[in-house]
VOTIGU-195020 format. One record per residue: residue number from 1; y, x, z of N, C-alpha, C, O, CB in turn. Coordinates in nm, 4 decimals, m for minus. Glycine has a CB too. Example, Ala and Ser with C-alpha at 12.3 -4.5 7.8 and 13.67 -1.06 7.14 Angstrom:
BEGIN
[node 1; [m0.5690; 1.3190; 0.7800]; [m0.4500; 1.2300; 0.7800]; [m0.3300; 1.3200; 0.7800]; [m0.3319; 1.4236; 0.8465]; [m0.4473; 1.1308; 0.9046]]
[node 2; [m0.2250; 1.2850; 0.7080]; [m0.1060; 1.3670; 0.7140]; [0.0030; 1.2900; 0.7870]; [0.1138; 1.3409; 0.8039]; [m0.0598; 1.4084; 0.5725]]
***
This chain:
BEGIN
[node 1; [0.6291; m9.4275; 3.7125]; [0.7290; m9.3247; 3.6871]; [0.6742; m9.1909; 3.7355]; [0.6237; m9.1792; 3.8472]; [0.8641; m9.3587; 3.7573]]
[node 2; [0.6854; m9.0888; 3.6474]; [0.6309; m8.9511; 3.6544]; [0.6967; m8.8943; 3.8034]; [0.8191; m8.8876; 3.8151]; [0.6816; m8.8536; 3.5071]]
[node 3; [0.6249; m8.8626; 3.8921]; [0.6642; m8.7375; 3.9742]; [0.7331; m8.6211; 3.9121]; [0.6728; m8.5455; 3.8359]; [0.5484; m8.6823; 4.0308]]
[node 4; [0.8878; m8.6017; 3.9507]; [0.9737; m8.4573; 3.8846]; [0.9421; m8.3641; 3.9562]; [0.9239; m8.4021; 4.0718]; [1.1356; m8.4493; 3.8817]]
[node 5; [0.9168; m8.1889; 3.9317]; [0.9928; m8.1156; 4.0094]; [1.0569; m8.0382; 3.9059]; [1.0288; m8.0299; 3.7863]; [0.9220; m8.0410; 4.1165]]
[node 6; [1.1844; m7.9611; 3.9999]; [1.2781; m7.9011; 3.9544]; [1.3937; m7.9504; 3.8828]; [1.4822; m7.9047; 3.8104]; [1.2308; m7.8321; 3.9000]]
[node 7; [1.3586; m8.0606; 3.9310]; [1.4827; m8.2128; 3.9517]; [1.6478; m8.1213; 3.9869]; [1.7433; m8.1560; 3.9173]; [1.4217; m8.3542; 4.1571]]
[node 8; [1.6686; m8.0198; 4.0836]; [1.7604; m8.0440; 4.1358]; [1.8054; m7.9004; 4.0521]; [1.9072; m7.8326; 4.0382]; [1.7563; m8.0770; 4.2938]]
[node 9; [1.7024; m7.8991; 4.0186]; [1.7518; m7.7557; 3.9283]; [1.8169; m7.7567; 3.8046]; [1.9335; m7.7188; 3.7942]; [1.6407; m7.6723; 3.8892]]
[node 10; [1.7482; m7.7988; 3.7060]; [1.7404; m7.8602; 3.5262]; [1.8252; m7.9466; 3.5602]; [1.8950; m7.9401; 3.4590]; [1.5874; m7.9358; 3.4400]]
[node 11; [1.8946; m8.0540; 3.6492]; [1.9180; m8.1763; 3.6436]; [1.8819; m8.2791; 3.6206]; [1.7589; m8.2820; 3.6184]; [1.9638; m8.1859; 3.6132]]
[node 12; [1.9391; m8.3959; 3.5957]; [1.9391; m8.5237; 3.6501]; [2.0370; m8.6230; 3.5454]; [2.1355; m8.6938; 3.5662]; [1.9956; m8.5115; 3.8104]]
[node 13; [1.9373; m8.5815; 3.3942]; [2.0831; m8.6979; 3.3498]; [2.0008; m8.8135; 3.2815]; [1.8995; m8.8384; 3.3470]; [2.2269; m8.6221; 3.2076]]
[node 14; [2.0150; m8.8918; 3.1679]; [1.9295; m9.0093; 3.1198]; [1.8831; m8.9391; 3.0325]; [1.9438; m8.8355; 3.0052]; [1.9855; m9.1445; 3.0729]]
[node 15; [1.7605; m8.9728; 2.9604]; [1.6669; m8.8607; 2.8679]; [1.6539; m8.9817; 2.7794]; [1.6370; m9.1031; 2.7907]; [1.4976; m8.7728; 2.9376]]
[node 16; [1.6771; m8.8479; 2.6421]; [1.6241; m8.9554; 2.5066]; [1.5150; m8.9940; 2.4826]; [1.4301; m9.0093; 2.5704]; [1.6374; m8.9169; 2.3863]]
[node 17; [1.4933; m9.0203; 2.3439]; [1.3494; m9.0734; 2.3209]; [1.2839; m8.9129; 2.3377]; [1.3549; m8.8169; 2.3674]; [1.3194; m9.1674; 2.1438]]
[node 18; [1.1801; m8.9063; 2.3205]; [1.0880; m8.8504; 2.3443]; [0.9526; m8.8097; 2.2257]; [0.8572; m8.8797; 2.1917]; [1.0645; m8.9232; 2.4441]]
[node 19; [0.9863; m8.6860; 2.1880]; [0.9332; m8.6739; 2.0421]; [0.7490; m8.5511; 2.0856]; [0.7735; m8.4338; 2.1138]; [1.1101; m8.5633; 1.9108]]
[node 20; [0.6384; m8.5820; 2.0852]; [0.5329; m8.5578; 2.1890]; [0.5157; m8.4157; 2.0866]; [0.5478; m8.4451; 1.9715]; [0.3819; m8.6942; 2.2183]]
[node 21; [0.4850; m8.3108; 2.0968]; [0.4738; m8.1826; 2.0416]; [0.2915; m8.1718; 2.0333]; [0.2000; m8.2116; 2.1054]; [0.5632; m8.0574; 2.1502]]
[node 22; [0.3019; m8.0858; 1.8875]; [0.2360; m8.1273; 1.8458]; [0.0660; m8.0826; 1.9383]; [m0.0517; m8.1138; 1.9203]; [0.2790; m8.0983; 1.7139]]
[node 23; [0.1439; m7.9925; 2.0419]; [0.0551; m7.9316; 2.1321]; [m0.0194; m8.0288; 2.2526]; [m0.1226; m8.0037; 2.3148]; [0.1388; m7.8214; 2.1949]]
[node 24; [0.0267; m8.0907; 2.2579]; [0.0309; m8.2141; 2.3830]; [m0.1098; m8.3172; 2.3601]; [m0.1509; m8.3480; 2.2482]; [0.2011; m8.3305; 2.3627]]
[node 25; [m0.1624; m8.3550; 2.4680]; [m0.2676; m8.3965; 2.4393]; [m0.2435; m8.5511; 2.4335]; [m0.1438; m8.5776; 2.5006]; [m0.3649; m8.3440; 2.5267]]
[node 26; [m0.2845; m8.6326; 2.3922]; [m0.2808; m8.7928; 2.3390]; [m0.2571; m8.8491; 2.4460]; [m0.1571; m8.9190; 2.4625]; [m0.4090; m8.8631; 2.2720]]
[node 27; [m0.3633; m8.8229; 2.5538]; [m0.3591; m8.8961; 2.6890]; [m0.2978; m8.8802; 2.7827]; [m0.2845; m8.7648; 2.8235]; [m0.4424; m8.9003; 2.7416]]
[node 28; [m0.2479; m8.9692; 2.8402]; [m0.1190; m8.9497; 2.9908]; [m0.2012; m8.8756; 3.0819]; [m0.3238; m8.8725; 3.0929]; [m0.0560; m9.1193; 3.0922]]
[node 29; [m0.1149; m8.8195; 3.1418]; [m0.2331; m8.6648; 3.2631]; [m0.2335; m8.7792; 3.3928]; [m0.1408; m8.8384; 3.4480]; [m0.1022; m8.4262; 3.3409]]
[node 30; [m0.3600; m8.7809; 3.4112]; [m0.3920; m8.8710; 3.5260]; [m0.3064; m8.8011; 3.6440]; [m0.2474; m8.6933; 3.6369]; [m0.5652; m8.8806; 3.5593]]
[node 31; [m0.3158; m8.9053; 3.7743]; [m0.1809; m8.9135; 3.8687]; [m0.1880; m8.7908; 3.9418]; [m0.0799; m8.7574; 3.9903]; [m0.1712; m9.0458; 3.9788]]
[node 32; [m0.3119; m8.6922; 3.9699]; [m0.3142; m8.5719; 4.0538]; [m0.3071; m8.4411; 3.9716]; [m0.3939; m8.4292; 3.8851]; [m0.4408; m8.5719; 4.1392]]
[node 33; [m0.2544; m8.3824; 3.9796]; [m0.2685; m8.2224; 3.9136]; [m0.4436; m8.1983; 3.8949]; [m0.5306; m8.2396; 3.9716]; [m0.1899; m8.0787; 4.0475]]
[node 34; [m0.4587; m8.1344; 3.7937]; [m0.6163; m8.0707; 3.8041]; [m0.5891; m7.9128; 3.8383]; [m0.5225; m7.8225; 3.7877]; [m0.7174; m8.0869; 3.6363]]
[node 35; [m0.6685; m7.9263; 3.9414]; [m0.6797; m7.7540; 4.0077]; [m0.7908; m7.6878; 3.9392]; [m0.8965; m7.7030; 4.0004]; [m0.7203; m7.7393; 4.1896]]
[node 36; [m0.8030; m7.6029; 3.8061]; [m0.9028; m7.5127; 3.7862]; [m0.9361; m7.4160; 3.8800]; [m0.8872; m7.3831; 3.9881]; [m0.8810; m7.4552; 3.6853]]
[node 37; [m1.0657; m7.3640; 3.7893]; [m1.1386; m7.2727; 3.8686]; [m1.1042; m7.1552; 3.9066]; [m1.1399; m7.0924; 4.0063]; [m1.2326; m7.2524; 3.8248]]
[node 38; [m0.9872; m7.1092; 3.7697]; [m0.9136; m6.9954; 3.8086]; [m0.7784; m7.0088; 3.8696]; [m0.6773; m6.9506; 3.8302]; [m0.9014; m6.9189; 3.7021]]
[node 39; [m0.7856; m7.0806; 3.9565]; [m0.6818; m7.0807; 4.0473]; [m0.5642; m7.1225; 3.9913]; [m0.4600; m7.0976; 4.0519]; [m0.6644; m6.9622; 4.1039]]
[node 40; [m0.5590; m7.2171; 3.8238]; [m0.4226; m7.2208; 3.8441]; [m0.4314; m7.4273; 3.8231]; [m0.5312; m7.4991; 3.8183]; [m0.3154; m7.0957; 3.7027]]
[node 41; [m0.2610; m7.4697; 3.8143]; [m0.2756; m7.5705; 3.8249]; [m0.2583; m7.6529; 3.6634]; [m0.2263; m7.5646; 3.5839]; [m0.1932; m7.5959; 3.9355]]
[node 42; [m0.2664; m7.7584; 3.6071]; [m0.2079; m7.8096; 3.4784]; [m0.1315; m7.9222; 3.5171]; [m0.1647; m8.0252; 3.5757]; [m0.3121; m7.8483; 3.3687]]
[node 43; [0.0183; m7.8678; 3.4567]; [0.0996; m7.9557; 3.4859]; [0.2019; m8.0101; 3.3709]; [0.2333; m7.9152; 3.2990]; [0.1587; m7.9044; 3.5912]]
[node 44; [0.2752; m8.1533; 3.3228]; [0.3111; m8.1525; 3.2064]; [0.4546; m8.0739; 3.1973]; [0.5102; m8.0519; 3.3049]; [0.3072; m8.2899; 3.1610]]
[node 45; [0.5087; m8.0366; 3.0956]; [0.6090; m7.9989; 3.0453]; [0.6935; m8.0848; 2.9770]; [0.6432; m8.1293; 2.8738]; [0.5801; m7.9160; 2.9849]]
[node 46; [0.8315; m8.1308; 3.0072]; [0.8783; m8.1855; 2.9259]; [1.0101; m8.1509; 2.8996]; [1.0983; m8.1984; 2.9712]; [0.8584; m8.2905; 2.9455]]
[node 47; [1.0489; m8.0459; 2.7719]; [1.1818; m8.0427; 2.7710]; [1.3099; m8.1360; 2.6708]; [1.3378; m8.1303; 2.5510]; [1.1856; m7.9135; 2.7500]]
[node 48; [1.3671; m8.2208; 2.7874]; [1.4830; m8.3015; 2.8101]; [1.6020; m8.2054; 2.7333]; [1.6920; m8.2668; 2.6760]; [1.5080; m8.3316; 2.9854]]
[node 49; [1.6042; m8.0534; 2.7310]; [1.7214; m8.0229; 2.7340]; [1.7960; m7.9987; 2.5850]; [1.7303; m7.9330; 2.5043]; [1.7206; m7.9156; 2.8195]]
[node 50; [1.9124; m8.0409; 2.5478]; [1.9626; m7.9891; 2.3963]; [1.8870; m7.8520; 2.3681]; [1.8029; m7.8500; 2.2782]; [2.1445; m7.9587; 2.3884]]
[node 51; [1.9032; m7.7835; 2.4124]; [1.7980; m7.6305; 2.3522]; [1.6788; m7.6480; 2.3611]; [1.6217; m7.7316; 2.4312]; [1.8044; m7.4869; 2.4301]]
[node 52; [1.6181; m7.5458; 2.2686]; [1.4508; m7.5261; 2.2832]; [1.4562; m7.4113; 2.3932]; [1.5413; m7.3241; 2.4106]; [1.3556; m7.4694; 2.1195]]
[node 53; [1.3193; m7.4433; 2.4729]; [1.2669; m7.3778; 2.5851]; [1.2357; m7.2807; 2.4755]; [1.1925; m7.3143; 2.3652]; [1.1488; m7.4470; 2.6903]]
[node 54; [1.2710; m7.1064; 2.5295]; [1.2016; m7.0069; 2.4464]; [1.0817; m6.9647; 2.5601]; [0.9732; m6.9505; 2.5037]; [1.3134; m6.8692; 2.3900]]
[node 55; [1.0766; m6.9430; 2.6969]; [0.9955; m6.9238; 2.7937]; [1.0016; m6.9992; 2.9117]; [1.1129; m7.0400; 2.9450]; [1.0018; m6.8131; 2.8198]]
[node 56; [0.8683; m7.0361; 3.0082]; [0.9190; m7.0790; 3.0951]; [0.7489; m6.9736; 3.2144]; [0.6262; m6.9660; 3.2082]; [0.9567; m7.2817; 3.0687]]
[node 57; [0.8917; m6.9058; 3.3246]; [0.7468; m6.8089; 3.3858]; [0.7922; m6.8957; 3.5587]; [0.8903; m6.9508; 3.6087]; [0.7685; m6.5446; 3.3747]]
[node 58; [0.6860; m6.8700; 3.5874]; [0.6320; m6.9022; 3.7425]; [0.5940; m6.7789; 3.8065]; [0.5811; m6.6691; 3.7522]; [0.4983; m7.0012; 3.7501]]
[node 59; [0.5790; m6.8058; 3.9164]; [0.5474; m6.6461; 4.0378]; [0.4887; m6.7630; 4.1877]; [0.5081; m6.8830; 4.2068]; [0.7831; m6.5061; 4.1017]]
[node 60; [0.4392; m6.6934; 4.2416]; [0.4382; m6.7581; 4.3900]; [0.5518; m6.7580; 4.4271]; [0.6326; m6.6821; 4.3736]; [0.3622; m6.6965; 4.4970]]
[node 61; [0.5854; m6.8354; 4.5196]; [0.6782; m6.8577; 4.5621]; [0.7304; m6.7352; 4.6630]; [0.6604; m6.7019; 4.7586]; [0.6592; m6.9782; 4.6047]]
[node 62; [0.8605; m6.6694; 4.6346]; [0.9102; m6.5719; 4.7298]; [0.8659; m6.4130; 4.6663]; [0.8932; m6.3034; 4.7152]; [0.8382; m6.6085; 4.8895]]
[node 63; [0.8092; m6.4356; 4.5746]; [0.7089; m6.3589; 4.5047]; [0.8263; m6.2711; 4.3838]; [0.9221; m6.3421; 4.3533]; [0.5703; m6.4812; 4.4266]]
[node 64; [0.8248; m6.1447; 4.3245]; [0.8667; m6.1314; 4.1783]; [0.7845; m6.0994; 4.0932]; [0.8120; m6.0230; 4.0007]; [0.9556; m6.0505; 4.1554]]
[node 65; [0.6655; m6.1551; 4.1118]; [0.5544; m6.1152; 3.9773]; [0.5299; m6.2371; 3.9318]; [0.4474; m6.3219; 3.9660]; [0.3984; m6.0367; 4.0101]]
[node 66; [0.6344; m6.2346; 3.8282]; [0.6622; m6.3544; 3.7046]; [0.5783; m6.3146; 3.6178]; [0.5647; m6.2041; 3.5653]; [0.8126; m6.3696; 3.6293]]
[node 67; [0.4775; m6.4879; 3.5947]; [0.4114; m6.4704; 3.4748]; [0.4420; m6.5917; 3.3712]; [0.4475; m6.7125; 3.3942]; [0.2620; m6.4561; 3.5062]]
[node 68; [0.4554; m6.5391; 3.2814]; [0.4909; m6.6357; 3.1715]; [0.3698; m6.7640; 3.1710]; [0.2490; m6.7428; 3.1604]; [0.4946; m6.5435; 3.0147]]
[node 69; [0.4223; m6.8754; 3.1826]; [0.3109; m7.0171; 3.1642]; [0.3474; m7.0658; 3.0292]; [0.2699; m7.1352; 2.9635]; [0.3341; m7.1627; 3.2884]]
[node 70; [0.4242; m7.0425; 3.0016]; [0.4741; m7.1468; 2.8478]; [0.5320; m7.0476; 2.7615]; [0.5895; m6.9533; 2.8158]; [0.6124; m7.2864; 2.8711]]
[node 71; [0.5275; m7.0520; 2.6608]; [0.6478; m7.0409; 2.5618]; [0.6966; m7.1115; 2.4432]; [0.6902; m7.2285; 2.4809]; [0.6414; m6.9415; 2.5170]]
[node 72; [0.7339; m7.1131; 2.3429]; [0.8618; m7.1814; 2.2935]; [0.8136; m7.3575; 2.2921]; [0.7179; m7.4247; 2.2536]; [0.9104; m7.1100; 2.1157]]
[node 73; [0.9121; m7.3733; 2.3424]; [0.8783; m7.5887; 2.3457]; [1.0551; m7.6599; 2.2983]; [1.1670; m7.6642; 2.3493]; [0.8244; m7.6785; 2.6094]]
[node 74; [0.9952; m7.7002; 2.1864]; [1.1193; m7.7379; 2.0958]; [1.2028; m7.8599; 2.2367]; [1.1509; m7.9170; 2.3326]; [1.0494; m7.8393; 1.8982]]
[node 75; [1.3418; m7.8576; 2.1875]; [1.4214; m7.9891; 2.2712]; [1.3181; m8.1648; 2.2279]; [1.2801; m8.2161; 2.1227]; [1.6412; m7.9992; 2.1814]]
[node 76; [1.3100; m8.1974; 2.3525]; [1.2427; m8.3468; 2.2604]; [1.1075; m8.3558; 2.3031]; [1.0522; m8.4654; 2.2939]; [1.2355; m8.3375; 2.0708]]
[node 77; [1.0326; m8.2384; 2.3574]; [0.9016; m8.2519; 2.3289]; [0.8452; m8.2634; 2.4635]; [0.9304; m8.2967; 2.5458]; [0.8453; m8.1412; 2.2444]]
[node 78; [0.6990; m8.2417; 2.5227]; [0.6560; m8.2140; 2.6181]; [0.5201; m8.1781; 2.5530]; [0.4634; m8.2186; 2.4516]; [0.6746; m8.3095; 2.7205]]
[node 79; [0.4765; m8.0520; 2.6854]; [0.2926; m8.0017; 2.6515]; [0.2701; m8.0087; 2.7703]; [0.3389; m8.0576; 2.8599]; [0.2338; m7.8376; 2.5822]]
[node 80; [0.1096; m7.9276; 2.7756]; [0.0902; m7.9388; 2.9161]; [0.0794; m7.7493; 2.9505]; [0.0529; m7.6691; 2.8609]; [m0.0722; m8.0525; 2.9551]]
[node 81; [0.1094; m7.7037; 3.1135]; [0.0879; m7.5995; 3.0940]; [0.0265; m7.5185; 3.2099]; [0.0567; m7.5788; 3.3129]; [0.1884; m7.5627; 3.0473]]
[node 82; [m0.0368; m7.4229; 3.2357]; [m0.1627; m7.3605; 3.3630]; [m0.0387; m7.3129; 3.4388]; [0.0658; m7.2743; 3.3863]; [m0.3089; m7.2031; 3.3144]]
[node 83; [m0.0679; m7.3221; 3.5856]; [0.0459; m7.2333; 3.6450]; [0.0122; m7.2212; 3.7695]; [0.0290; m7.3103; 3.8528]; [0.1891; m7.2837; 3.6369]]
[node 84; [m0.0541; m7.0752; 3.7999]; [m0.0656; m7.0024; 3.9290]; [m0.0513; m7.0830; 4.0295]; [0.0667; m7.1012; 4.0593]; [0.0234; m6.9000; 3.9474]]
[node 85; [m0.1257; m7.1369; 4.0913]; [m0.1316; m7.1764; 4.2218]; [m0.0716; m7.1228; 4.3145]; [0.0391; m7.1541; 4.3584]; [m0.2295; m7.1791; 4.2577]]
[node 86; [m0.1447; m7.0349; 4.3514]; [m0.1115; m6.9314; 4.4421]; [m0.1453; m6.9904; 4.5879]; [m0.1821; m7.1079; 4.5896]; [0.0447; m6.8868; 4.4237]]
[node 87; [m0.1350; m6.9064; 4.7385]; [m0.1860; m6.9722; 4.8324]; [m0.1844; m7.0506; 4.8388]; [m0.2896; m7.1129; 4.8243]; [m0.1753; m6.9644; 4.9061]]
[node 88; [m0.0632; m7.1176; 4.8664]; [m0.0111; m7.3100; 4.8726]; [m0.0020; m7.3593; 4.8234]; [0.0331; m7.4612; 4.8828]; [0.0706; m7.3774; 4.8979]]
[node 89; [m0.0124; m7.3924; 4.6289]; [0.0633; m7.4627; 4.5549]; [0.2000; m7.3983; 4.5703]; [0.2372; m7.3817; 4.4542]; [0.0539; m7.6032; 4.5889]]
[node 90; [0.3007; m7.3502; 4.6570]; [0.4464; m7.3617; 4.6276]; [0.4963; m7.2411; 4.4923]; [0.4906; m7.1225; 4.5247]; [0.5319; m7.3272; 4.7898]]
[node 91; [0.5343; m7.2681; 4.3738]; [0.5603; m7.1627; 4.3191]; [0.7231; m7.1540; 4.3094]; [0.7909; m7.2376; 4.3692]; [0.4839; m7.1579; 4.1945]]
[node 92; [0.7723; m7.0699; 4.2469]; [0.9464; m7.0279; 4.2051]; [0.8970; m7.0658; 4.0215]; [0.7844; m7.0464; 3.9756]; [1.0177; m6.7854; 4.2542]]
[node 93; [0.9952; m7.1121; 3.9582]; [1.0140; m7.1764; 3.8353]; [1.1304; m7.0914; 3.7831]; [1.2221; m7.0652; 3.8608]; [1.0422; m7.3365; 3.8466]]
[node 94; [1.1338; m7.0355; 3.6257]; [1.2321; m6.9566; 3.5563]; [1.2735; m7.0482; 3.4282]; [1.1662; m7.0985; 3.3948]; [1.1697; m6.8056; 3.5146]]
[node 95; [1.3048; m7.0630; 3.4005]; [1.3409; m7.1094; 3.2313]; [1.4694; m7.0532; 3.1684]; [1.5877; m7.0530; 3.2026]; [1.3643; m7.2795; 3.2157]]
[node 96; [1.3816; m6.9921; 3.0339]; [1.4908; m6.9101; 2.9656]; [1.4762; m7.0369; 2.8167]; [1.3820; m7.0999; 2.7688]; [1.4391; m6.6945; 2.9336]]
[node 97; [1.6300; m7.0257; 2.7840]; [1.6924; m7.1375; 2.6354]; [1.7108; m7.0574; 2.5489]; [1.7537; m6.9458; 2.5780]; [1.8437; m7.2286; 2.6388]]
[node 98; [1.6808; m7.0959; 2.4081]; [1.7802; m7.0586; 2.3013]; [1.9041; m7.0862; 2.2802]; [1.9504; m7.0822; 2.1662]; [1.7479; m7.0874; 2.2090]]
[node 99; [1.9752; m7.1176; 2.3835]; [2.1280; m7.1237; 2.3658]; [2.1840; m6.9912; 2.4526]; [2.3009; m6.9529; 2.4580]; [2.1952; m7.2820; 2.4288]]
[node 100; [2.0764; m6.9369; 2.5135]; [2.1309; m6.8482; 2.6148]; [2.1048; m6.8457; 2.7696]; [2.0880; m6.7487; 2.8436]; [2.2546; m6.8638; 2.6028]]
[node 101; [2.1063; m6.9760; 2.7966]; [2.1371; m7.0633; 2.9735]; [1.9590; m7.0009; 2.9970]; [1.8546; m6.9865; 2.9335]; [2.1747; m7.3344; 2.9820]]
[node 102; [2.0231; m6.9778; 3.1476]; [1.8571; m6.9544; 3.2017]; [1.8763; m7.0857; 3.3250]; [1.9813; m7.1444; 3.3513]; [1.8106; m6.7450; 3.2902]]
[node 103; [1.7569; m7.1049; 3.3796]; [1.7463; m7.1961; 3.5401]; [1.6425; m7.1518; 3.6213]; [1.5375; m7.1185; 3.5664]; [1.7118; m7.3640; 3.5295]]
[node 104; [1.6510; m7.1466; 3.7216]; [1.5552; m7.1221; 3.8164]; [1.5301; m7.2323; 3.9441]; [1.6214; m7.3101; 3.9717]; [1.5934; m6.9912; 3.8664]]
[node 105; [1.4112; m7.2352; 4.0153]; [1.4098; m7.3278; 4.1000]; [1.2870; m7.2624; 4.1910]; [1.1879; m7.2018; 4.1502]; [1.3942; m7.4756; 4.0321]]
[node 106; [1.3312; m7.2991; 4.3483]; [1.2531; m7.2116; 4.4091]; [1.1815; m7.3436; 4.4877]; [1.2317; m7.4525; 4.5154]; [1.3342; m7.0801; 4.4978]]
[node 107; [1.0426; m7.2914; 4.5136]; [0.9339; m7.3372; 4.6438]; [0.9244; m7.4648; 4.5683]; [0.9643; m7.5605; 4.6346]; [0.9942; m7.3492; 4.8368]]
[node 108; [0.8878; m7.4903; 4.4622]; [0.7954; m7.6018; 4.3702]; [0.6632; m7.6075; 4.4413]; [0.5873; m7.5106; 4.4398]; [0.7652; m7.5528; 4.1966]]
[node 109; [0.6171; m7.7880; 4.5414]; [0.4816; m7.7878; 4.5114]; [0.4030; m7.8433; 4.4060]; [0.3626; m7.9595; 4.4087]; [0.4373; m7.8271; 4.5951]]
[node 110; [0.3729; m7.7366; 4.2826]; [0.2825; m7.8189; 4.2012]; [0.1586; m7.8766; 4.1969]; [0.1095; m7.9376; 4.1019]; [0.2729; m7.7780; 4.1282]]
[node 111; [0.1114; m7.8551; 4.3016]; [0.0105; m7.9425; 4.3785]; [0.0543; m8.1123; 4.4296]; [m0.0062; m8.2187; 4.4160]; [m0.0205; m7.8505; 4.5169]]
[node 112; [0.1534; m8.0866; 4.4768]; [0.1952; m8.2578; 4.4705]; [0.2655; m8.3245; 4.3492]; [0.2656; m8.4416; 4.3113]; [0.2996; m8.2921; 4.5864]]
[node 113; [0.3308; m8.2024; 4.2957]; [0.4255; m8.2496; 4.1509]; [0.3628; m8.2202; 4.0502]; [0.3159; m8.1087; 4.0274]; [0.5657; m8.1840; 4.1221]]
[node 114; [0.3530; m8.3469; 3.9572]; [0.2577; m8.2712; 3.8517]; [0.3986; m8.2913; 3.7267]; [0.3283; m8.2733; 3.6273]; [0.0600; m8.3734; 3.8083]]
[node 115; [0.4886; m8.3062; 3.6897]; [0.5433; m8.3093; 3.6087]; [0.6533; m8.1848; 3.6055]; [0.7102; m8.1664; 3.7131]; [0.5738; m8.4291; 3.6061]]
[node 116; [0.6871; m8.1056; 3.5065]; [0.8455; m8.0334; 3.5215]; [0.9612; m8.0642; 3.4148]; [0.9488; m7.9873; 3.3194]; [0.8308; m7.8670; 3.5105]]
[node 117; [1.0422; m8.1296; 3.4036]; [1.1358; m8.1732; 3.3802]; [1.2730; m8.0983; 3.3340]; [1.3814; m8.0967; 3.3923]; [1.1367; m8.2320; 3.4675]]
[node 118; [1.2354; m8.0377; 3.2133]; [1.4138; m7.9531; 3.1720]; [1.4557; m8.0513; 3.1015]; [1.4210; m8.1059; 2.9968]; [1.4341; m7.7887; 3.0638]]
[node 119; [1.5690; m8.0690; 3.2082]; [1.7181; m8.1370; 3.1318]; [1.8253; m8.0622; 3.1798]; [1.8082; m7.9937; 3.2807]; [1.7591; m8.3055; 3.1700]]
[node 120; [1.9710; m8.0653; 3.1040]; [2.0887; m8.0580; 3.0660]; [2.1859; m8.0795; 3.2520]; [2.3089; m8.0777; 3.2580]; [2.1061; m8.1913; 2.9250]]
***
């Protein structure tokens, strides 16, 4: 079972099937985050939620220099996506919907979490 973060954020409900976009790579992301060279991390994306993800930005944690890691990821799907390390691993998480709804979630380690999880 995938490591979540931003579990307490997106929520916590039962997730449908699971439709893989067409961006997403074939193979399951082995169990540790890969730390590139440019400092950021790859972690999967999977949005759970009735809306399509139109953006989803990260910052260090405590930080307001939001940078966009993703953009549009249909409901259903998951990719994978780079996201600022920063000193510690801990980042702050944004997600903006096409229904409107935004979420945020603060002090993510994506260094220990390699999965992010929008659901409903």
């Amino acid at each position: 079972m995938a490591v979540t973060i931003a579990a307490a954020l997106f929520g916590d409900v039962a997730a449908p099937a699971l439709a893989q976009s067409e961006s997403a790579p074939a193979a399951p992301m082995k169990s540790k985050p890969k730390t590139l060279a440019d400092g950021t991390v790859t972690v999967k994306v999977i949005n759970w939620r009735m809306a399509d993800l139109v953006e989803l930005q990260a910052a260090e944690s405590g930080s307001a220099n939001w940078k966009k890691v993703l953009g549009a990821l249909k409901a259903g799907q998951w990719t994978t996506a780079k996201v600022p390390q920063g000193k510690n691993c801990h980042v702050d998480l944004r997600g903006k919907y096409a229904d409107g709804q935004s979420a945020d979630v603060s002090n993510v380690d994506i260094c220990a979490d390699k999965t992010v999880n929008l659901t409903n």
